[in-house]
TIVO-2410 file (N, C-alpha, C; in nm, 3 decimals):
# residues 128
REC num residu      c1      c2      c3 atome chaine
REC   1      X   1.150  -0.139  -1.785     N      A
REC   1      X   1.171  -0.154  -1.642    CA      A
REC   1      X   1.100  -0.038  -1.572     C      A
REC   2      X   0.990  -0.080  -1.486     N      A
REC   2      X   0.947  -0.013  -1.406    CA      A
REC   2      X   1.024   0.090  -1.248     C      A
REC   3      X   0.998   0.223  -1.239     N      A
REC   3      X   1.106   0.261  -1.159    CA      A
REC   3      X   0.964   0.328  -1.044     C      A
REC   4      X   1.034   0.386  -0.953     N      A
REC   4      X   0.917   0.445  -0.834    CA      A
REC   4      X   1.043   0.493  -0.745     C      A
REC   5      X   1.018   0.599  -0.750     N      A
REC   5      X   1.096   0.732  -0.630    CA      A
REC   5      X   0.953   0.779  -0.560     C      A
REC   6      X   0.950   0.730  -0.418     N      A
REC   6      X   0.818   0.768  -0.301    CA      A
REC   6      X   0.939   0.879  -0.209     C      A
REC   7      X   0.850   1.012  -0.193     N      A
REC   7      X   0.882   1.085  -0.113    CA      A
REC   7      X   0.820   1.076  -0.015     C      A
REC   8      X   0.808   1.088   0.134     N      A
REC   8      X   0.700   1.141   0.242    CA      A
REC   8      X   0.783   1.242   0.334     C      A
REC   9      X   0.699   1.357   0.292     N      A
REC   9      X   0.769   1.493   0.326    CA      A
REC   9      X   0.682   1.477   0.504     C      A
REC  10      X   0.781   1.418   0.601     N      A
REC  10      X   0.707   1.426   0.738    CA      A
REC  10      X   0.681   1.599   0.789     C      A
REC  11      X   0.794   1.672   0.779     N      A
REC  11      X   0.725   1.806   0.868    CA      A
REC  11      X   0.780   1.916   0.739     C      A
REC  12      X   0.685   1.905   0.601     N      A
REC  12      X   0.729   1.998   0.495    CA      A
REC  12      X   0.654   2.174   0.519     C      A
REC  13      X   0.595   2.185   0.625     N      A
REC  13      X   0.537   2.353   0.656    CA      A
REC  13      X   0.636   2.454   0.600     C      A
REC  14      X   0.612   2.497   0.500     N      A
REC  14      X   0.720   2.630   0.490    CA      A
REC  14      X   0.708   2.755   0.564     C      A
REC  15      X   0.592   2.794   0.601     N      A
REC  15      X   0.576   2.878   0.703    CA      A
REC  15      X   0.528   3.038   0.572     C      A
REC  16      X   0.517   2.964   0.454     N      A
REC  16      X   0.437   3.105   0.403    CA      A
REC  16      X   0.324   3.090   0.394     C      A
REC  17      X   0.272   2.948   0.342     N      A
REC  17      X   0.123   2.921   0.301    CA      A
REC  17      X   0.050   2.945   0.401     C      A
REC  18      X  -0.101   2.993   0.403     N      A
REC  18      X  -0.203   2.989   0.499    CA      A
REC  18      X  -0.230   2.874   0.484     C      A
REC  19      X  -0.238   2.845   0.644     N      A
REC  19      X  -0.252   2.699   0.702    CA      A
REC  19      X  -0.297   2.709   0.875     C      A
REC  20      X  -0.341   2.566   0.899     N      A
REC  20      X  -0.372   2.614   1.045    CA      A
REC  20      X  -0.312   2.575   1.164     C      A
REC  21      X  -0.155   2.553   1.093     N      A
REC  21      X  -0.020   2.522   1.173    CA      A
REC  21      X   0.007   2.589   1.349     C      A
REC  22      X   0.019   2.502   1.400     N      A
REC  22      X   0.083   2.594   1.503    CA      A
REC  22      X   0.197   2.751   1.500     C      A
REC  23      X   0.139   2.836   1.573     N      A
REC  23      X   0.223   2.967   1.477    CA      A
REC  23      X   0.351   2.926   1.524     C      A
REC  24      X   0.443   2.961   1.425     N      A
REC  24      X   0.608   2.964   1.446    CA      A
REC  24      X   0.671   2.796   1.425     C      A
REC  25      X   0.589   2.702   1.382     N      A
REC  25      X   0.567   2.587   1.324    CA      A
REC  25      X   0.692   2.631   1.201     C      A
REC  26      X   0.817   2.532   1.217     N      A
REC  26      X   0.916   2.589   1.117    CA      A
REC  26      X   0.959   2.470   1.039     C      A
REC  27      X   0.982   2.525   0.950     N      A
REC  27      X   1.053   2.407   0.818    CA      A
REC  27      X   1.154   2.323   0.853     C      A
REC  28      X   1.111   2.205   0.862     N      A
REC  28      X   1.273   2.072   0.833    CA      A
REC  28      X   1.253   1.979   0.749     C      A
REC  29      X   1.303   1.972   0.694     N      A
REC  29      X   1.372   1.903   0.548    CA      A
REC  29      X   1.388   1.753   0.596     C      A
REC  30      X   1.299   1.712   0.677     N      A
REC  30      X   1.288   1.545   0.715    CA      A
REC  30      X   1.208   1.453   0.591     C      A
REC  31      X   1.308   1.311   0.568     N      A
REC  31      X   1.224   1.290   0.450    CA      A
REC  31      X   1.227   1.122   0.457     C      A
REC  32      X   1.155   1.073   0.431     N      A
REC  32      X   1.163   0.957   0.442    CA      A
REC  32      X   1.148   0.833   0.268     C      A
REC  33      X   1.268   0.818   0.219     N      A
REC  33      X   1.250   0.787   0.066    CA      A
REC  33      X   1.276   0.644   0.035     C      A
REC  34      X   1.218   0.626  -0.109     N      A
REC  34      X   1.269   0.492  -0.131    CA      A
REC  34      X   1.280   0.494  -0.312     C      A
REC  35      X   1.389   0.452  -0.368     N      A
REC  35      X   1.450   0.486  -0.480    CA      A
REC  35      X   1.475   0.328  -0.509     C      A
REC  36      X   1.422   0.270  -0.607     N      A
REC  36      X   1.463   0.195  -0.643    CA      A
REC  36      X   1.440   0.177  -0.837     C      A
REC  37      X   1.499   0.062  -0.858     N      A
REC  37      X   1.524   0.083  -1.010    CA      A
REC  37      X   1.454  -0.078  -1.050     C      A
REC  38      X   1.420  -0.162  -0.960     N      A
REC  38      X   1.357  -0.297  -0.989    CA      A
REC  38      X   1.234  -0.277  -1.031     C      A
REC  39      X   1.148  -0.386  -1.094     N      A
REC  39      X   1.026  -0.347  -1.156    CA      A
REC  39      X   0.913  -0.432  -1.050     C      A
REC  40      X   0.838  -0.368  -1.019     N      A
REC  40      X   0.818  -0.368  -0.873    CA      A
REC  40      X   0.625  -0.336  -0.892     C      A
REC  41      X   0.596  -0.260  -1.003     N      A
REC  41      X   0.445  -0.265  -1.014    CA      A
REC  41      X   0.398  -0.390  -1.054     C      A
REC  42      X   0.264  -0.460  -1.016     N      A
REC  42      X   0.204  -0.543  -1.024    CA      A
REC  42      X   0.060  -0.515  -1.041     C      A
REC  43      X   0.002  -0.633  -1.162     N      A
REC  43      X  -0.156  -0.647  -1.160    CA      A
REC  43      X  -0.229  -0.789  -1.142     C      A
REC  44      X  -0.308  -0.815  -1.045     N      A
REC  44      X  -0.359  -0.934  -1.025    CA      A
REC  44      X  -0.473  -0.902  -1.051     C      A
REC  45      X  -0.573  -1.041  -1.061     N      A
REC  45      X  -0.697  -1.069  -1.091    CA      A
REC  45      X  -0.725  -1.197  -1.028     C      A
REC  46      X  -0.806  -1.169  -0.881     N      A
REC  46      X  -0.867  -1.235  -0.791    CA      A
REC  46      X  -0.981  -1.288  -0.856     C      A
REC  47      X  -1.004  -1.434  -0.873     N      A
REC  47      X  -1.144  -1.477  -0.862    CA      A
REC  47      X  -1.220  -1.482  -0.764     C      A
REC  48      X  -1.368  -1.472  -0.792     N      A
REC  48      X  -1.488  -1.410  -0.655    CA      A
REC  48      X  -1.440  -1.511  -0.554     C      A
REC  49      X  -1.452  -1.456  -0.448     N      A
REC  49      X  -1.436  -1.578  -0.311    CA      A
REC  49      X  -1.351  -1.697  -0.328     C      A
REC  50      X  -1.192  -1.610  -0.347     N      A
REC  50      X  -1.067  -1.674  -0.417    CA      A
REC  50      X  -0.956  -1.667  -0.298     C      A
REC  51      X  -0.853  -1.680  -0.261     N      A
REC  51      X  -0.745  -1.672  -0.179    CA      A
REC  51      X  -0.613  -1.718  -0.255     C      A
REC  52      X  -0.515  -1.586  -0.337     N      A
REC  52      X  -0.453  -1.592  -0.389    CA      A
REC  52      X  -0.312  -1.525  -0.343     C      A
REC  53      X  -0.216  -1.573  -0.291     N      A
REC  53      X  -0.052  -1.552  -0.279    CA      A
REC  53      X  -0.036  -1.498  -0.355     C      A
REC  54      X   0.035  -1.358  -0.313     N      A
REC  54      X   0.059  -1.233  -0.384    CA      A
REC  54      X   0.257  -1.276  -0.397     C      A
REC  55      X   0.341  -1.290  -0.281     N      A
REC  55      X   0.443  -1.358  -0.253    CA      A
REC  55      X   0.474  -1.404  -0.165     C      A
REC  56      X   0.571  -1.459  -0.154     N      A
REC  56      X   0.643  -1.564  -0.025    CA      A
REC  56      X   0.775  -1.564  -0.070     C      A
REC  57      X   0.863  -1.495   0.045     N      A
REC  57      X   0.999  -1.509   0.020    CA      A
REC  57      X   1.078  -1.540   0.184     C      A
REC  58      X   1.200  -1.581   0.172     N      A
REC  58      X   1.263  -1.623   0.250    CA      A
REC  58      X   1.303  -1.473   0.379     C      A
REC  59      X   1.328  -1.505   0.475     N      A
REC  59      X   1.344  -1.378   0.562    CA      A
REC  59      X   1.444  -1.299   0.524     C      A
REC  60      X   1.586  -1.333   0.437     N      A
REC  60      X   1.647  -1.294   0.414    CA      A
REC  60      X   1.630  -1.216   0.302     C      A
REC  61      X   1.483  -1.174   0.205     N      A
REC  61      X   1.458  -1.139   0.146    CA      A
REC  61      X   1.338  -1.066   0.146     C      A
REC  62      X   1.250  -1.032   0.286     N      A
REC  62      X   1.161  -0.965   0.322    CA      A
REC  62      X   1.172  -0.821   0.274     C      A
REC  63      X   1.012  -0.800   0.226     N      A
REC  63      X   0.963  -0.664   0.153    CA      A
REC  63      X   0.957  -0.573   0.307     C      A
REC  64      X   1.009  -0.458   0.250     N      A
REC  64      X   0.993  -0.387   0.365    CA      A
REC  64      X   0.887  -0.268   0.296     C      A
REC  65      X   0.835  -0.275   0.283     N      A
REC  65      X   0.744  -0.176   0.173    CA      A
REC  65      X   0.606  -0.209   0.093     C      A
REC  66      X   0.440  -0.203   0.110     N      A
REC  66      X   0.393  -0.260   0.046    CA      A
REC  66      X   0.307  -0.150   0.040     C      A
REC  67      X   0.247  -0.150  -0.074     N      A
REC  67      X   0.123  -0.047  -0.142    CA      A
REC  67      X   0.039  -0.106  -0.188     C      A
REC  68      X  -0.077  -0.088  -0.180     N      A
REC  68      X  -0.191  -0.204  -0.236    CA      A
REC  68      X  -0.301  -0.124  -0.237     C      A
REC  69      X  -0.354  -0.132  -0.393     N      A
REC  69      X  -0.488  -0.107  -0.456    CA      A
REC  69      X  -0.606  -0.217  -0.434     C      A
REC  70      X  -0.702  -0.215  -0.447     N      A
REC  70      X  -0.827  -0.323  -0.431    CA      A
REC  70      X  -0.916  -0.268  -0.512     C      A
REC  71      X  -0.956  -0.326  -0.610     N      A
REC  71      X  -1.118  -0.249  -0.689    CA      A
REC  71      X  -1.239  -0.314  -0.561     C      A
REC  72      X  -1.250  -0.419  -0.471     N      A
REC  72      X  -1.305  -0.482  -0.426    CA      A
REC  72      X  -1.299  -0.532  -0.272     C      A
REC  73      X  -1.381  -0.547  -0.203     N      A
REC  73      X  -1.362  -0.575  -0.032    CA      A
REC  73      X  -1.275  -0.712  -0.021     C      A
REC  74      X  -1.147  -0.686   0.078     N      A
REC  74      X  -1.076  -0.848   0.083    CA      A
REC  74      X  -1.004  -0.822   0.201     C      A
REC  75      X  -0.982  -0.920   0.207     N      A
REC  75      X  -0.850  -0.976   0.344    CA      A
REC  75      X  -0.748  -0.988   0.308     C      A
REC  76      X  -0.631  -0.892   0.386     N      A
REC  76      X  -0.543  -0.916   0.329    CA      A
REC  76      X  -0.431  -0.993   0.480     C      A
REC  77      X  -0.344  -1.095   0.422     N      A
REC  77      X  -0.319  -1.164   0.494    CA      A
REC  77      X  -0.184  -1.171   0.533     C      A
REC  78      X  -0.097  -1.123   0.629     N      A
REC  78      X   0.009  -1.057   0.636    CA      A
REC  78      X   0.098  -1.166   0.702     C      A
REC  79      X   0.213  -1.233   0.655     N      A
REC  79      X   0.281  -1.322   0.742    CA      A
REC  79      X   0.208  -1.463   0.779     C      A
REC  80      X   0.155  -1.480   0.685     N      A
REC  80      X   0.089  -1.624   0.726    CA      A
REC  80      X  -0.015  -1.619   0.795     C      A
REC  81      X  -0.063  -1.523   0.839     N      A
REC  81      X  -0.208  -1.481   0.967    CA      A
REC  81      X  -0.146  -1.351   1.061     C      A
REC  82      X  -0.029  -1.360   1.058     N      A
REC  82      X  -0.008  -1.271   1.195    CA      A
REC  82      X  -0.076  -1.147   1.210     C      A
REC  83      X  -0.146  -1.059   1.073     N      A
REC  83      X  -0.204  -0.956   1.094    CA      A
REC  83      X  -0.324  -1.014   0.971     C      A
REC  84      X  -0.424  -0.958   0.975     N      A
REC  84      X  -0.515  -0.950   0.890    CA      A
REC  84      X  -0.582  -0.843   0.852     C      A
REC  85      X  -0.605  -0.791   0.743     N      A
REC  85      X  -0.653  -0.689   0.772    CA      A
REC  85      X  -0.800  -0.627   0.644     C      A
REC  86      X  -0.868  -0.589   0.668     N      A
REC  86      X  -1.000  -0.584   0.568    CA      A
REC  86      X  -0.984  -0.459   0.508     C      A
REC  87      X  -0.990  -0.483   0.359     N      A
REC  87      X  -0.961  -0.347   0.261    CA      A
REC  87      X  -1.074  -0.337   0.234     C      A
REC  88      X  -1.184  -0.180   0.225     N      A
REC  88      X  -1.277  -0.164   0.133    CA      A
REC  88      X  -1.249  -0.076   0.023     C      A
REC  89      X  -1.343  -0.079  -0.094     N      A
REC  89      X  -1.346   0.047  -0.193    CA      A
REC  89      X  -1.373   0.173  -0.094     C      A
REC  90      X  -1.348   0.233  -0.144     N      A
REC  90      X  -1.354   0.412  -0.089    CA      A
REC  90      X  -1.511   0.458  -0.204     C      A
REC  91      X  -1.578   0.475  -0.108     N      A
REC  91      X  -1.744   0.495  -0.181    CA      A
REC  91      X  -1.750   0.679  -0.112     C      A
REC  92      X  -1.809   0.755  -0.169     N      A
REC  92      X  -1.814   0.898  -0.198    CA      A
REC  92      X  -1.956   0.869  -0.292     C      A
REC  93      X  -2.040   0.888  -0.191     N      A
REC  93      X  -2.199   0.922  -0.298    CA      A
REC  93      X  -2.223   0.830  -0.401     C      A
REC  94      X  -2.225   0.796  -0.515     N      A
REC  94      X  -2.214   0.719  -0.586    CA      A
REC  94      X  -2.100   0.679  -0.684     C      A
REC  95      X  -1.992   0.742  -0.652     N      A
REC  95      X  -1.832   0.755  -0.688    CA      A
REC  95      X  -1.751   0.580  -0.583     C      A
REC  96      X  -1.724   0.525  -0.669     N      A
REC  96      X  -1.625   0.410  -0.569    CA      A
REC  96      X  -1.475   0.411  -0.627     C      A
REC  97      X  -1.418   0.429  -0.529     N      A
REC  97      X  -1.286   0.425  -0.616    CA      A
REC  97      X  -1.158   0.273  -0.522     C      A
REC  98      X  -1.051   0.239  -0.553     N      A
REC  98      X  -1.021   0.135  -0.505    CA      A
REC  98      X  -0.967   0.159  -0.331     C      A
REC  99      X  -0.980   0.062  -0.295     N      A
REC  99      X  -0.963   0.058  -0.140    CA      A
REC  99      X  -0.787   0.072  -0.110     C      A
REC 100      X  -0.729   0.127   0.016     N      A
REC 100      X  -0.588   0.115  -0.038    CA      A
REC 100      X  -0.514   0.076   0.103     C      A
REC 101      X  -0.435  -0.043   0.083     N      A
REC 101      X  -0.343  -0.064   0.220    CA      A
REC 101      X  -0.166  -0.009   0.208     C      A
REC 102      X  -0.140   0.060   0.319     N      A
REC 102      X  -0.011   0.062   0.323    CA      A
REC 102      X   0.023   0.002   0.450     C      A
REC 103      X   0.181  -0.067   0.452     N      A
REC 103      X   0.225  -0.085   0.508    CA      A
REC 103      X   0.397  -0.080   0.539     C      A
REC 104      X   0.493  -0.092   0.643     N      A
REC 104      X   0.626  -0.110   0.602    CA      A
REC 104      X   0.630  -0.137   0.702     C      A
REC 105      X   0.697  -0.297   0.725     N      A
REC 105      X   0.762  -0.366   0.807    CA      A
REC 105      X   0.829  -0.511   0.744     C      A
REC 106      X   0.850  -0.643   0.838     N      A
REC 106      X   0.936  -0.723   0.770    CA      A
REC 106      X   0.783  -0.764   0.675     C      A
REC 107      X   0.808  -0.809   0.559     N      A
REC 107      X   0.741  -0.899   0.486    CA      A
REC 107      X   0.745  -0.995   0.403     C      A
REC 108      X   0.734  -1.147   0.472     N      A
REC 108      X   0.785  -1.244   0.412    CA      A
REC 108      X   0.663  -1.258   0.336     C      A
REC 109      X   0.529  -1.310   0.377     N      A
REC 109      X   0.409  -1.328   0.286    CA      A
REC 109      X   0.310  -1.270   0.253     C      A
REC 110      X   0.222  -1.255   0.159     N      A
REC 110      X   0.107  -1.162   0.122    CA      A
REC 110      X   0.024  -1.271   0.099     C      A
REC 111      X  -0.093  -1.261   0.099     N      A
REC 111      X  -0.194  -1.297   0.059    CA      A
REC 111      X  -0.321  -1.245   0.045     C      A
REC 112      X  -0.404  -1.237  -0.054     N      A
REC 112      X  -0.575  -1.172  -0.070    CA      A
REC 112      X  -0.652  -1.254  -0.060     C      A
REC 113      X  -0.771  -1.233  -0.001     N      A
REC 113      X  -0.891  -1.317   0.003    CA      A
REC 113      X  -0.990  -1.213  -0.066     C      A
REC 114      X  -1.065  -1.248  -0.178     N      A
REC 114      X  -1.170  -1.200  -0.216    CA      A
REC 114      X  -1.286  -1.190  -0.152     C      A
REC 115      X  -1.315  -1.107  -0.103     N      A
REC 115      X  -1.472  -1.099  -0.018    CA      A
REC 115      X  -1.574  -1.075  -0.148     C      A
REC 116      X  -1.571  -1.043  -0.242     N      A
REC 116      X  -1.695  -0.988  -0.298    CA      A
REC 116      X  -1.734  -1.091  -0.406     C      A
REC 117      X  -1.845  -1.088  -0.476     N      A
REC 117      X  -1.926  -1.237  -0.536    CA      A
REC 117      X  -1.847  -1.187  -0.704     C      A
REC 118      X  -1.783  -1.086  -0.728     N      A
REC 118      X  -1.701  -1.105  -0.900    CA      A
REC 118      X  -1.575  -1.089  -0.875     C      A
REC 119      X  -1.507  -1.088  -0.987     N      A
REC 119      X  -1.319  -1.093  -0.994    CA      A
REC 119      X  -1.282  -0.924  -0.973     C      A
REC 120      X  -1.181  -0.950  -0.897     N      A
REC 120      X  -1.122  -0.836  -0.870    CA      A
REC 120      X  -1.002  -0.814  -0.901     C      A
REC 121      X  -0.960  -0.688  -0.930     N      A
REC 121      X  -0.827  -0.618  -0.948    CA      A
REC 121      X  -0.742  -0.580  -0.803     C      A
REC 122      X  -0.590  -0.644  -0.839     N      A
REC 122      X  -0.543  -0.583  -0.704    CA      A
REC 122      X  -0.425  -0.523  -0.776     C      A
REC 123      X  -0.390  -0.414  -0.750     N      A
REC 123      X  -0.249  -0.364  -0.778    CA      A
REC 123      X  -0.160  -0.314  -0.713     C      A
REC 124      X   0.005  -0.384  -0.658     N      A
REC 124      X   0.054  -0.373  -0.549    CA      A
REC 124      X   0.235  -0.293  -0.583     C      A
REC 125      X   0.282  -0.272  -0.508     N      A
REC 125      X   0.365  -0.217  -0.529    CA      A
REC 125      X   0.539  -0.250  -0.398     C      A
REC 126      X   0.636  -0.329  -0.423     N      A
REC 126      X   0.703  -0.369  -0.328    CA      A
REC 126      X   0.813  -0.306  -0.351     C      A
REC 127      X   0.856  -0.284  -0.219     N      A
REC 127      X   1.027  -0.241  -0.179    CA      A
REC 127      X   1.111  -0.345  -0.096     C      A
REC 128      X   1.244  -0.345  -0.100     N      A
REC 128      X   1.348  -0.433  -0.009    CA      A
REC 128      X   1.348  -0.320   0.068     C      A
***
């Protein structure tokens, strides 16, 4: 069973490190977490110029949490259309590494569209 504890330390400044903080910029312990114990990592394999349902669940069961890897350029399709949104690889000189969406709100459906002409890797990650 796959597990995932996400921290996001919103205002973690301790006020010793050199940094280029506003001076007197002070520490609070604000945190925003998600702890769960369900197995929740995923690996897909998009065929080229494919459109594949990642999930679909009832409202009463909406992801509030989504993380998403892409080896490859795609659409990702949020709620049936209501948002759309275009992932690329992250290119650095001749370095590509995977493209990455976050999001957190209600989420009943996912979907990928493959933009690129071979199969792609998507690897996603969900919370309630």
């Amino acid at each position: 069973m796959a597990n995932m504890n996400l921290i996001i330390d919103l205002k973690g400044y301790d006020g010793t490190n050199s940094n280029t903080c506003t001076p007197n910029f002070g520490r609070s312990l604000q945190y925003i977490g998600i702890d769960t114990s369900e197995e929740i990592i995923q690996e897909v394999t998009i065929p080229a110029s494919s459109t594949v349902a990642l999930f679909s669940v009832l409202l009463a069961d909406a992801k509030k949490f989504l993380y998403l890897e892409a080896t490859a350029e795609c659409d990702i399709i949020v709620n049936g259309g209501a948002e759309v949104t275009t992932v690329k690889p992250i290119v650095i000189g001749t370095t590509s590494n995977s493209g990455v969406y976050f999001t957190s709100s209600e989420l009943t459906e996912i979907s990928i569209t493959n933009n690129a002409i071979t199969d792609m890797k998507v690897y996603f990650v969900t919370a309630k």
